[in-house]
PARO-364691 format. One record per residue (C-alpha): y, x, z; residue in three letters; residue number from 1. Coordinates in nm, 3 decimals, always signed. Example, Ala and Ser with C-alpha at 12.3 -4.5 7.8 and 13.67 -1.06 7.14 Angstrom:
PT       yy       xx       zz   aa    i
PT   -0.450   +1.230   +0.780  ALA    1
PT   -0.106   +1.367   +0.714  SER    2
//
This chain:
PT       yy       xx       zz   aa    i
PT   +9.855   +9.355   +7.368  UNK    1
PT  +10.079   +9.365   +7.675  UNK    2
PT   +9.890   +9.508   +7.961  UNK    3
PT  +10.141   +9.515   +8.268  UNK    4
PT  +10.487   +9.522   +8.377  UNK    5
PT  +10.683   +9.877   +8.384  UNK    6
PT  +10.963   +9.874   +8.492  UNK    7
PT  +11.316   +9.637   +8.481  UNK    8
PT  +11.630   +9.819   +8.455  UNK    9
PT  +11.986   +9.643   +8.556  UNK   10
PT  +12.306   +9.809   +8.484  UNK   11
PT  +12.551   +9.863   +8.806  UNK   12
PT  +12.912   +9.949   +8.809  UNK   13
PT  +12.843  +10.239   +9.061  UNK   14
PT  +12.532  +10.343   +9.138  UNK   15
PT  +12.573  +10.466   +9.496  UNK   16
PT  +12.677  +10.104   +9.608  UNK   17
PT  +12.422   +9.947   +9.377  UNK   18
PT  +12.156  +10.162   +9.540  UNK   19
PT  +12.291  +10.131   +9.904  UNK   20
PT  +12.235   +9.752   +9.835  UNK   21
PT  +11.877   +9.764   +9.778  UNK   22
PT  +11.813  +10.043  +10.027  UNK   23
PT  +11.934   +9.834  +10.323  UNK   24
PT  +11.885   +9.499  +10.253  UNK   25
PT  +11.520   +9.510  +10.086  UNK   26
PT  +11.388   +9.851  +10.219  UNK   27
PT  +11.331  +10.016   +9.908  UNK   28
PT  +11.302  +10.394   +9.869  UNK   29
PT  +11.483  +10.507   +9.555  UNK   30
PT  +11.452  +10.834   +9.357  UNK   31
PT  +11.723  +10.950   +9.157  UNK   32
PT  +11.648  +11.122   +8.785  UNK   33
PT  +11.891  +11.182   +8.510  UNK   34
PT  +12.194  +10.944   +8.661  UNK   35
PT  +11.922  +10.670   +8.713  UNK   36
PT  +11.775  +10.511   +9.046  UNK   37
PT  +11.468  +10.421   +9.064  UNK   38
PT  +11.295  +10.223   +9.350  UNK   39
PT  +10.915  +10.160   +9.327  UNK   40
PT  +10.801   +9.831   +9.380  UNK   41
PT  +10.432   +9.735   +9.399  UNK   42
PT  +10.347   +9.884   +9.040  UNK   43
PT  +10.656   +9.798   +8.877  UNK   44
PT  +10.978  +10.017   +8.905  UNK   45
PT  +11.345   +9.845   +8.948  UNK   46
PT  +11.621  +10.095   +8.802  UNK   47
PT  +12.004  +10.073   +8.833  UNK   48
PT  +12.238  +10.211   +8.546  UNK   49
PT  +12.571  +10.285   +8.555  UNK   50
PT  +12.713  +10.208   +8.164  UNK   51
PT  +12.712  +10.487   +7.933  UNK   52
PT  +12.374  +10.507   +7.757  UNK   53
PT  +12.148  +10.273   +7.562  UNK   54
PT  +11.972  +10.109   +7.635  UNK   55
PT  +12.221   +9.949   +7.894  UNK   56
PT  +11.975   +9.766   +8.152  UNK   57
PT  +12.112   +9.419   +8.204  UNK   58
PT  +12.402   +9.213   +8.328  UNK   59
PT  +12.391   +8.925   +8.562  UNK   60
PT  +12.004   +8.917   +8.574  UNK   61
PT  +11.817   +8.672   +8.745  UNK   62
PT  +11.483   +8.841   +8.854  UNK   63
PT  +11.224   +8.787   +9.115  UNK   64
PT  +11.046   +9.008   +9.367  UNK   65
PT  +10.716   +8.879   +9.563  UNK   66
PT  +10.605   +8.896   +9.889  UNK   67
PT  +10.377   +8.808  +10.085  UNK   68
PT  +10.318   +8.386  +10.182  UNK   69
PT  +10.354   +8.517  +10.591  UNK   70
PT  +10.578   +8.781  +10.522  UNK   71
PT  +10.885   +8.472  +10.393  UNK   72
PT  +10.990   +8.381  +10.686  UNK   73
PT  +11.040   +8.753  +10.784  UNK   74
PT  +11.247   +8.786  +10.478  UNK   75
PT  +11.424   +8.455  +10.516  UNK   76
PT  +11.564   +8.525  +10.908  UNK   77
PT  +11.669   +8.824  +10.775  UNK   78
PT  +11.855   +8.785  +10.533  UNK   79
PT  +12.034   +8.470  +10.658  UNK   80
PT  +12.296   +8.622  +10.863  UNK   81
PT  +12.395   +8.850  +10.525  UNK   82
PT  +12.396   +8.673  +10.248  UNK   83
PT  +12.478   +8.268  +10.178  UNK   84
PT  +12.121   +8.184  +10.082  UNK   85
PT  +11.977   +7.910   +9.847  UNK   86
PT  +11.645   +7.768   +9.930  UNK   87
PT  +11.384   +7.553   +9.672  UNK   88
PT  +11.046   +7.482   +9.699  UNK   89
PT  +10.775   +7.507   +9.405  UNK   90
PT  +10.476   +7.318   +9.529  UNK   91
PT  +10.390   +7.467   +9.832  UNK   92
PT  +10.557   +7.817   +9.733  UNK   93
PT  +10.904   +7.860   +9.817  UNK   94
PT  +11.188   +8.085   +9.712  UNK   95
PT  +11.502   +8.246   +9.869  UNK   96
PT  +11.814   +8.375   +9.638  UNK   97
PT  +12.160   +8.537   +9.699  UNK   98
PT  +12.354   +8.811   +9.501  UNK   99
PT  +12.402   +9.179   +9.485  UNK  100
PT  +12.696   +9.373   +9.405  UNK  101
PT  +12.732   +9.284   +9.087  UNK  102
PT  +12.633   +8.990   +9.030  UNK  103
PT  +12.246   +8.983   +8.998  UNK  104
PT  +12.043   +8.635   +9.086  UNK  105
PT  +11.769   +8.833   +9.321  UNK  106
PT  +11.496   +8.596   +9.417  UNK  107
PT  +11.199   +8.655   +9.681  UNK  108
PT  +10.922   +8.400   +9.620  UNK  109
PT  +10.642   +8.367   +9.880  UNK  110
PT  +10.331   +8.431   +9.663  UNK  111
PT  +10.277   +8.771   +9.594  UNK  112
PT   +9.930   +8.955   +9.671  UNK  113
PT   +9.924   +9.277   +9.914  UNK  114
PT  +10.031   +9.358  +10.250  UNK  115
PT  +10.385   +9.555  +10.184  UNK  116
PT  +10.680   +9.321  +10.225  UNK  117
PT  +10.767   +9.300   +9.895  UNK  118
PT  +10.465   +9.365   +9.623  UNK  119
PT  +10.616   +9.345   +9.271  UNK  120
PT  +10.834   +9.182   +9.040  UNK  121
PT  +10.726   +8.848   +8.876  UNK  122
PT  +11.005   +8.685   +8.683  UNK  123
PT  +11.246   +8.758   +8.475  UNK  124
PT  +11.520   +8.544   +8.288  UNK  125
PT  +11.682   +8.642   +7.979  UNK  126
PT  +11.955   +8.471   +7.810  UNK  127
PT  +11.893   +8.363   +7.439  UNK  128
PT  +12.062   +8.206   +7.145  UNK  129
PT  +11.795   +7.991   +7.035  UNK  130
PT  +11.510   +7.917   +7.272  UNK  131
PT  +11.264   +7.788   +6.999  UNK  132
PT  +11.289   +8.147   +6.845  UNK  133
PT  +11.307   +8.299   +7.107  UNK  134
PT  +10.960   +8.159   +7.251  UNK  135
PT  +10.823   +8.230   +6.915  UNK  136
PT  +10.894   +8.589   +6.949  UNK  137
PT  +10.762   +8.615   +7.273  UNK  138
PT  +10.461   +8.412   +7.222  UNK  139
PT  +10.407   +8.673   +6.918  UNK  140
PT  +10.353   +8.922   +7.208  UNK  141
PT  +10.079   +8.745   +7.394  UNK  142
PT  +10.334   +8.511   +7.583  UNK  143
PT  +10.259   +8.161   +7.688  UNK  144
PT  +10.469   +7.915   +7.714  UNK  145
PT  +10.352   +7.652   +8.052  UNK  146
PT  +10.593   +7.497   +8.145  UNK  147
PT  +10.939   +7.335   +7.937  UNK  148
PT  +11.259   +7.187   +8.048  UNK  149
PT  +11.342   +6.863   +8.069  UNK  150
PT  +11.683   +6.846   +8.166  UNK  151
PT  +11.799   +7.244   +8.083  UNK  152
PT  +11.707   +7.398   +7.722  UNK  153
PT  +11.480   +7.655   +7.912  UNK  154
PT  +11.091   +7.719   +7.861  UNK  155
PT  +10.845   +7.967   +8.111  UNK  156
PT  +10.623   +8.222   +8.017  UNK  157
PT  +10.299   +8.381   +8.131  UNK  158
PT  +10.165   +8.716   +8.054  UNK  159
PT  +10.230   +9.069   +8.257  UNK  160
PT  +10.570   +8.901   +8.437  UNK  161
PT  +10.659   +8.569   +8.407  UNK  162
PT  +10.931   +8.502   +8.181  UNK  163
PT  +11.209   +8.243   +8.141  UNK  164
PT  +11.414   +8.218   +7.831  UNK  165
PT  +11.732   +8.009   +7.890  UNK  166
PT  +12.007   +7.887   +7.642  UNK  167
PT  +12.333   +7.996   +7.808  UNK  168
PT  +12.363   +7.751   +8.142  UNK  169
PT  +12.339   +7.811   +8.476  UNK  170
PT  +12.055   +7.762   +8.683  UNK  171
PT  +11.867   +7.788   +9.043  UNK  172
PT  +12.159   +7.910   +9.260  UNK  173
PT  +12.410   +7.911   +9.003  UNK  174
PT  +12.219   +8.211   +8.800  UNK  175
PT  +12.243   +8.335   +8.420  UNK  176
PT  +12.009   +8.434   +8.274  UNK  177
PT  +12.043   +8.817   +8.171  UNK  178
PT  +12.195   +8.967   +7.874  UNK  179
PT  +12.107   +9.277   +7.726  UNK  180
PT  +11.823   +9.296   +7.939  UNK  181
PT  +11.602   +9.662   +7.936  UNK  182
PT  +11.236   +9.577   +8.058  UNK  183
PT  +10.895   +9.825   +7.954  UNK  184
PT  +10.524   +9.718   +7.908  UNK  185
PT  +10.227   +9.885   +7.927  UNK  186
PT  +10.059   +9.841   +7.589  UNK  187
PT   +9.705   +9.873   +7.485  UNK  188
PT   +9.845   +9.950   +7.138  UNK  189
PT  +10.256  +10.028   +7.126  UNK  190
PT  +10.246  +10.055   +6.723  UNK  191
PT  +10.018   +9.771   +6.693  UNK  192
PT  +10.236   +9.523   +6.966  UNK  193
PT  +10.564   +9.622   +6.817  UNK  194
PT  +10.402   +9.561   +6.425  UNK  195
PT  +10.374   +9.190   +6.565  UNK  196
PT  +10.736   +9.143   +6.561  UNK  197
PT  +10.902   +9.405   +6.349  UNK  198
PT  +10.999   +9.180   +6.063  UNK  199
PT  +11.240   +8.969   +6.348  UNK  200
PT  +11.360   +9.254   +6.588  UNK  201
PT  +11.723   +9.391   +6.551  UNK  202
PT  +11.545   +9.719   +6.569  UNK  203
PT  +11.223   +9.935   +6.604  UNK  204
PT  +11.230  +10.266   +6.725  UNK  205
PT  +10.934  +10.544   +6.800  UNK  206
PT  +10.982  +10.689   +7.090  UNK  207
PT  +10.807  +11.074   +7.202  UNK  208
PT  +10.554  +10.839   +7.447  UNK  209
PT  +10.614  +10.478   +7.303  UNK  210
PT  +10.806  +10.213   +7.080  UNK  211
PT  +11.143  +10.034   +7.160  UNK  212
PT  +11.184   +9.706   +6.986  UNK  213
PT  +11.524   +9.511   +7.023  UNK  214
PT  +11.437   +9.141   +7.046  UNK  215
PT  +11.681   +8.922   +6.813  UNK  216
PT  +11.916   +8.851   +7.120  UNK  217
PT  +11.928   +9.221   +7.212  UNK  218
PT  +11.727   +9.279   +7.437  UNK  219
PT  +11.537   +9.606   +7.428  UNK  220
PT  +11.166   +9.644   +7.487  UNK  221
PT  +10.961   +9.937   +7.545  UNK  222
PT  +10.567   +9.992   +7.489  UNK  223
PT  +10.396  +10.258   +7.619  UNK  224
//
C-alpha cells in the first residue's frame, strides 16, 4: 500500500526565520517554490508554510530526523551551547530534542543508515481524539502497531515512518503531538490506499498526480 515517506510539511509564522532555523542549525539546503521551503532530507522532503492555504502543514509537531550512530555525538556538542537539550536513551539508541521557532519538538535519534549527517525523517507524532480509532485507521493503511503505553494513552507505529498517535498530553521533552499535521506517501496504488479508509476520512480528494484523504482528526494525507 504505502511505499515510502514523501515529504512532512510544518506550518511557520514567517518563513524566512523558520528557514534560517534549519539552515544554520541542521545544515539543510532549502529551495523555495510557490511561498513554500523545501529542504531535502535523505529521500524525504521537510517543508515550512506560512498560514494561508490548505492544507496547513502542522502546529507544534514533534518529528524526528536520523543520523548516523557516530555522527550523535557530533550533533550533540553542537547543539549544546544553542539550545537547552533533553537527552533519553532507547536501548542502546539515544535521542537529542530542543525547539524551533515556533514551537516544533525536533528530535535527532542516533540510528539512521548513510553517511550524510542527517539521513531522513523517521517519526512522526500526531495528536488524536481517540487513539483506538485512530490506530484502526492507520493500521487500515498497512500500519502496525509495536509498541503501547502504559502510563500515557499513546501507541507506535511501523510502516514507511514510524508513527505515534497520542491523546492530547505532553510527552518526551514536554512535546505535543501535532495537529493538523500535512504528511505524503508514496503509494503503489493512491485510489486503491485511499478506498481503504474512505468510509472514515473527513474527506477524499483526487488530486492531478494523487489522492488527499483527511484522517478523522484532520490530518491530511497525500498518495502519490
Amino acid at each position: 500500500m504505502l511505499a515510502g515517506l514523501r515529504w512532512l510539511a510544518l506550518e511557520v509564522k514567517y518563513l524566512d526565520r523558520a528557514r534560517s532555523f534549519y539552515e544554520t542549525h541542521l545544515d539543510l539546503s532549502a529551495r523555495e517554490n510557490d511561498g513554500e521551503v523545501a529542504f531535502e532530507v535523505g529521500d524525504h522532503r521537510l517543508v515550512l508554510r506560512e498560514p494561508g492555504g490548505v492544507p496547513r502543514g502542522g502546529l507544534h509537531t514533534h518529528f524526528a530526523f536520523a543520523a548516523p550512530a557516530d555522527r550523535y555525538d557530533e550533533w550533540y556538542d553542537r547543539l549544546d551551547g544553542e539550545f537547552d537539550l533533553v537527552e533519553h536513551e532507547f536501548g542502546s539508541a539515544r535521542s537529542l530534542y530542543f525547539y524551533d521557532p515556533d514551537g516544533n519538538c525536533v528530535e535527532i535519534g542516533g540510528g539512521g543508515d548513510g553517511v550524510e549527517p542527517i539521513t531522513g525523517i523517521f517519526e512522526i507524532v500526531l495528536e488524536v481524539e481517540d487513539v483506538e480509532r485512530a490506530e484502526s485507521f492507520y493500521g487500515d493503511l498497512g500500519f502496525e502497531t509495536y509498541d503501547r503505553g502504559s502510563e500515557r494513552r499513546r501507541v507506535r507505529m511501523g510502516g514507511p515512518v514510524d508513527l505515534e498517535l497520542w491523546e492530547p498530553q505532553l510527552g518526551i521533552a514536554d512535546a505535543r503531538g501535532g495537529v493538523h499535521v500535512d504528511v505524503g506517501f508514496d503509494a503503489d496504488d493512491p485510489n486503491a490506499t485511499a478506498e481503504r479508509v474512505a468510509d472514515r476520512a473527513c474527506d477524499v480528494r483526487t488530486l492531478s498526480d494523487g489522492v488527499r484523504v483527511r484522517d478523522p482528526d484532520g490530518h491530511s494525507l497525500t498518495f502519490r
